[in-house]
N, C-alpha and C positions, 0 to 999 in steps of 0.2 A: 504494500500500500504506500504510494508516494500522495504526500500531501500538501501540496502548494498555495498561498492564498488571494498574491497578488499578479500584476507584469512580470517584473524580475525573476521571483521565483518560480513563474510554468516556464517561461527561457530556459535555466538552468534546471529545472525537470525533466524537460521534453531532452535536454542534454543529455540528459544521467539514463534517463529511458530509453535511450538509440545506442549509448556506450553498453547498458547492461542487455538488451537486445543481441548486440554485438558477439558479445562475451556468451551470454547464458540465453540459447533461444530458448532453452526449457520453461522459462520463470514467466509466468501471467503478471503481466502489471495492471492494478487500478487503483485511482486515482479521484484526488480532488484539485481544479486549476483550471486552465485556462484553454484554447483553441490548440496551443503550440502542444501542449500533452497531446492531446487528443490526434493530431498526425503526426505525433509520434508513436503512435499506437498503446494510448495506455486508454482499458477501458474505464470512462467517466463516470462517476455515480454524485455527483457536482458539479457546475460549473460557475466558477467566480472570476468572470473576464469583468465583470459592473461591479463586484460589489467590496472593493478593497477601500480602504480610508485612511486617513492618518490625524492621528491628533487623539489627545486624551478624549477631549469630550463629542470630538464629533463620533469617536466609536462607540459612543453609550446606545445609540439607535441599533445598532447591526446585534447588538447581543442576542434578544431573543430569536434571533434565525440560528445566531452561533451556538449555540446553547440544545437548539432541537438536531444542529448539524452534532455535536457531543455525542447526546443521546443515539442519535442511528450509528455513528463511526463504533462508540463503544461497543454494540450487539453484535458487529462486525467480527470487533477485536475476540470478545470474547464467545464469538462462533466457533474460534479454531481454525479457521479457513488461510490466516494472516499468517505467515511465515514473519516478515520482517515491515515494519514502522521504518520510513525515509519521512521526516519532519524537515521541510523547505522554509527556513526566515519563517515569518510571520508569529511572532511567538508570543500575542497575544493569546492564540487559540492553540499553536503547535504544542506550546508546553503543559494545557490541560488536556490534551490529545496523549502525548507521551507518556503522562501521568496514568493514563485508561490504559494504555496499550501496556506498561510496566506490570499494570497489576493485573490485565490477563496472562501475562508470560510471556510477552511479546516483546524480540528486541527493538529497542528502537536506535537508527542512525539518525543524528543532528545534523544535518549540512546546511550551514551558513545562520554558525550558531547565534541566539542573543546576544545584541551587544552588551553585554552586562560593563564591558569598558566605558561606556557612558552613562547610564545608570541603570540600575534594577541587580547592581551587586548582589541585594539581600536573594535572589534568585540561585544564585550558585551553588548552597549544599541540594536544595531540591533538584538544581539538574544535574547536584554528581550521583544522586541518591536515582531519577528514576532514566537517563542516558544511558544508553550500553556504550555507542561510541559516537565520536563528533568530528565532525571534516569540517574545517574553518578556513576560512580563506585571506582573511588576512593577517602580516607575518608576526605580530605579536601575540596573536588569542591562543596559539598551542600553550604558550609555557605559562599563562595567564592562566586556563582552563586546568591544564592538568596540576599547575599548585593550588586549586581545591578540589584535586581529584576527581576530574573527569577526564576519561581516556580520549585525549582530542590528538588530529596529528591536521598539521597545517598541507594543504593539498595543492595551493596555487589558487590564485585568482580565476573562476572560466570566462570572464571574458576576454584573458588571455588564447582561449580555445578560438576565439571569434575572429581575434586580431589577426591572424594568420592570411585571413580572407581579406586583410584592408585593402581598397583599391590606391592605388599613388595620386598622389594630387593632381594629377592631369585627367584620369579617371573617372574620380568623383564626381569632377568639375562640370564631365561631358557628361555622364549619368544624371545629373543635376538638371544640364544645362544652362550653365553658368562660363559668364565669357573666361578667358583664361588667366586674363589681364586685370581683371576687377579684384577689387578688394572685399572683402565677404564677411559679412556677422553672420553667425548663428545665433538664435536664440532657440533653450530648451525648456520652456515654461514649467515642464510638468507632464508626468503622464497619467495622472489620476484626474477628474473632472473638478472637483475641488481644488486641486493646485492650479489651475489653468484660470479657474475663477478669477482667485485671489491675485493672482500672478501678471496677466495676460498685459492687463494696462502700462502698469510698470517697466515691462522689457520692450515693450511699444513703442513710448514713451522714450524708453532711454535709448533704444536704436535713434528715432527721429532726431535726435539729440546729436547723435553723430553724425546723423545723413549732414544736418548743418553745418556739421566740422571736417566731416571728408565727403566732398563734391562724388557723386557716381557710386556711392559705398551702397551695396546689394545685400539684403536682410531674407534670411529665410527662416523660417519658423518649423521647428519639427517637431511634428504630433505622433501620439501613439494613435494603435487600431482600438475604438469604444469612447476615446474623448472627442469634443465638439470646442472645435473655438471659432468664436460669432465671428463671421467676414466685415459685420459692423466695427464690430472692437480690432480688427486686424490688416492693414494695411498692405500686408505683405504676401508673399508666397507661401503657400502650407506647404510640407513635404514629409513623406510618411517613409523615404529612404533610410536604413537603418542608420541609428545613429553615429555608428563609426564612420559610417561615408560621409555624412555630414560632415563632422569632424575631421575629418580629411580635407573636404571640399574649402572649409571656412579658412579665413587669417585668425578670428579670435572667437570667443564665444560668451555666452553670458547664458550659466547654468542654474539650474536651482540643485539646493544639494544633496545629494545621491550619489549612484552608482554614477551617475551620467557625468560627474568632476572625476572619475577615474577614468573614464574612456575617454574622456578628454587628456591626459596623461599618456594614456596607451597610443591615441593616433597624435601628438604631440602636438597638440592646440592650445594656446594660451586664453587664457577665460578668468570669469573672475564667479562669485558663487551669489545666488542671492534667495532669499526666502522669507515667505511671511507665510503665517498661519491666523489662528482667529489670538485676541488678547487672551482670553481663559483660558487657550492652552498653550500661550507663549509664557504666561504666567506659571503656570504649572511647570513649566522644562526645565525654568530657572533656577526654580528651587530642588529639581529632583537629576538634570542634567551634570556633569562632574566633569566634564571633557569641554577646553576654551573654543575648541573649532566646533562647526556643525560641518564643515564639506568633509567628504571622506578624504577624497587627495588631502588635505593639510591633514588630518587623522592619522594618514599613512605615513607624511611627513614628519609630521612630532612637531609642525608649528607651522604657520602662517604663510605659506607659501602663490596661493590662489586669495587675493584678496576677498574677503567675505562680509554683503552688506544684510544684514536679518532685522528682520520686523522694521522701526521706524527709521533706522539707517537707508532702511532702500530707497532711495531719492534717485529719481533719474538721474539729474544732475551731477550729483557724485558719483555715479555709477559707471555712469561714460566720462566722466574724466579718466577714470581709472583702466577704462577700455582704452582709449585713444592710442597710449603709445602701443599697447598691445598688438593696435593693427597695423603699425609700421617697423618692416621686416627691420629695421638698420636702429633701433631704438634699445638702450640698456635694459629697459622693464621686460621688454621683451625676449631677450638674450640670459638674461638672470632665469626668468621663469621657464624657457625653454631646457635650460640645465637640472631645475629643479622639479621639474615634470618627467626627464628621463631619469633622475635619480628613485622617485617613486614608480614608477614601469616597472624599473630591476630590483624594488620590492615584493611585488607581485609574484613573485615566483617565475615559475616555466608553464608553459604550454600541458593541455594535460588534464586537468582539475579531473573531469567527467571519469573518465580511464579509473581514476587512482580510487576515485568515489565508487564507483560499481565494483571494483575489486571489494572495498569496505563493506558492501553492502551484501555481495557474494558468501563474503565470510560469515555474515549474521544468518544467512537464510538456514534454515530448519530443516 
């Protein structure tokens, strides 16, 4: 049973589902996630392509669905039928999920475990106590997890699996269709419908902001499959190309923070990070967050590397100032960050992650 809840993790499911395909065509996969499981051939007894959230209090709505999803997973669990529990991020719901499967007898693997590095510490003896083992992907949570005794071993990053496939910047360009000669923002608003909300005016906003200050300068906006961003609110070209071509395609970018400030790292585009949520639960992070950065690249860094503007910081204004030199190739900000972007790449590990994962998982099956 692989359990996914949001974008990111049916990606690196439907990964781990084709690697263990690969390896063991014996083993039935089913699942809970998104389209990408799904051709990958894991059979669905879920699908959560709409209904992922983020934020303390915006998730208090989704419980009672999450709650009846428990109840039927557990009847699952303890049918007998479940050889092995793969628990994918989401660990609002994963880790009561692991907890059922622990106590019908069921191993469970972690992959792309809580970040307790930024908060919910107090969660650690519970997941040394109901975890068999744990694939974590970024390079400090093995020896973080395993000194409270969870059997973790760091696997590599998978979207290093991805990068392999990036097209060269002449590529992208043409896939895009984007002149060669142009200068190019990206903006990555969001792939959730609520980040796009909040988000959308702001990286608008501060593109128009630059179009003022570099004459010709080409903005494209890239959306995920399930979100809507209004053509009223949006001035620009939408593009549903994956995000590393993007990333390739652009001079700089301007991301919200996520996965998407590490892929930005991996196909070497200079970006700055920005994010806002509702006040109630910016308020809440504050007091219960532990870690100065929110972008992951500075995370991975150990400090400030991708400038980062959150909640009432995000001011257009200052936002593209700090873009500007970023989109001139011959510019110090630019040349600093470009060093400090490949320094975090060659953190990430190797190529791989899925491979190493289904091996893990192989080992737990029954």
């Amino acid at each position: 049973m692989i359990v996914a809840g949001e974008a990111s993790g049916d990606l690196h499911a439907a990964a781990l589902a084709t690697a263990l395909q690969e390896r063991h065509p014996g083993l039935r996969l089913t699942g809970m996630g998104g389209a990408r499981m799904a051709r990958a051939g894991v059979e669905m007894f879920e699908r959560t392509d709409s209904t992922a959230v983020m934020g303390f209090v915006e998730v208090l709505r989704t419980i009672p669905h999450h709650l009846s999803l428990l109840r039927a997973l557990r009847r699952r669990l303890e049918s007998g039928s479940v050889s092995v529990l793969v628990a994918i991020d989401y660990p609002g719901f994963n880790l009561r999920l692991a907890e059922r499967a622990h106590a019908a007898g069921v191993p469970v693997l972690y992959y792309i475990a809580p970040q307790v590095w930024a908060w919910g510490a107090g969660r650690l003896p519970k997941m040394a106590r109901i975890i068999t083992r744990a694939a974590v992907i970024l390079p400090f949570e093995e020896a973080l997890l395993r000194a409270h005794g969870i059997d973790a071993t760091f696997v590599g990053h998978p979207l290093l699996d991805r990068a392999g496939q990036m097209p060269s910047r002449a590529a992208a360009r043409q896939a895009l269709r984007l002149p060669d000669e142009a200068t190019v923002l990206a903006l990555f608003p969001g792939s959730r419908q609520q980040e796009i909300d909040r988000h959308l005016d702001d990286f608008v906003r501060t593109a128009q902001v630059l179009q003022g200050r570099h004459p010709g300068l080409e903005v494209v906006v890239a959306t995920a499959p399930g979100v809507t961003v209004p053509a009223g609110r949006c001035p620009f070209r939408q593009v549903t190309e994956s995000s590393l071509s993007v990333l390739r395609a652009a001079d700089a970018a301007m991301c919200k923070s996520g996965t998407t400030t590490l892929e930005a790292a991996v196909a070497g585009c200079p970006l700055v990070v920005a994010y806002r949520t509702s006040a109630w639960t910016h308020a809440i992070a504050r007091r219960l967050v532990r870690i100065p950065h929110i972008g992951l690249v500075n995370v991975v860094a150990g400090r400030e590397v991708a400038r980062e503007f959150v909640q009432e910081a995000l001011v257009p204004s200052r936002v593209a100032e700090a873009l500007s030199p970023l989109l001139d190739h011959g510019s110090p900000e630019r040349a600093r960050l470009e060093r400090d972007l490949a320094d975090v790449r060659d953190k990430l590990g190797t190529p791989g992650a899925s491979a190493r994962v289904a091996d893990l998982v192989a080992s737990l099956v029954r």
